[in-house]
C-alpha positions, 0 to 999 in steps of 0.5 A: 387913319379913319379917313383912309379906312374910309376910302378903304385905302388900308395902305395909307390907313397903316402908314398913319397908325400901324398899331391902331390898325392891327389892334381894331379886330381885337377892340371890335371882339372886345366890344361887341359882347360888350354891347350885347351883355349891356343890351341884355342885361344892364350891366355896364362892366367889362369882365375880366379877359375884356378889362385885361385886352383893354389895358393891353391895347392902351399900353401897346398905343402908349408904348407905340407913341413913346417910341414913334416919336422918340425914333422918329418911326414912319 
């Protein structure tokens, strides 16, 4: 997928991992603040709506592989 990304084949970047795909605007608002509070402050947690959209894109990867190969899903 990161290779297609590369190429800025977002056809065959889908077709490898829809879900990453769809997930990594959300992952880049998750992080970028992220990065900004740890730069101005030193301060390394993630808050709390962070920590929550987090652990929700890890369920949805978890879940999408689980069925993926279960079903034998593109």
């Amino acid at each position: 997928m990161c290779t297609a990304l590369l190429q800025l084949d977002f056809a065959a970047a889908f077709a490898a991992n829809p879900v990453l795909l769809l997930e990594t605007p959300l992952l880049t608002i998750i992080f970028i603040p992220y990065v900004i509070r740890y730069v101005q402050t030193g301060c390394w947690r993630l808050r709390f709506w962070q920590n929550i959209a987090l652990w929700v894109c890890i369920i949805f990867l978890v879940l999408y592989g689980i069925v993926r190969n279960l079903f034998s899903l593109p």
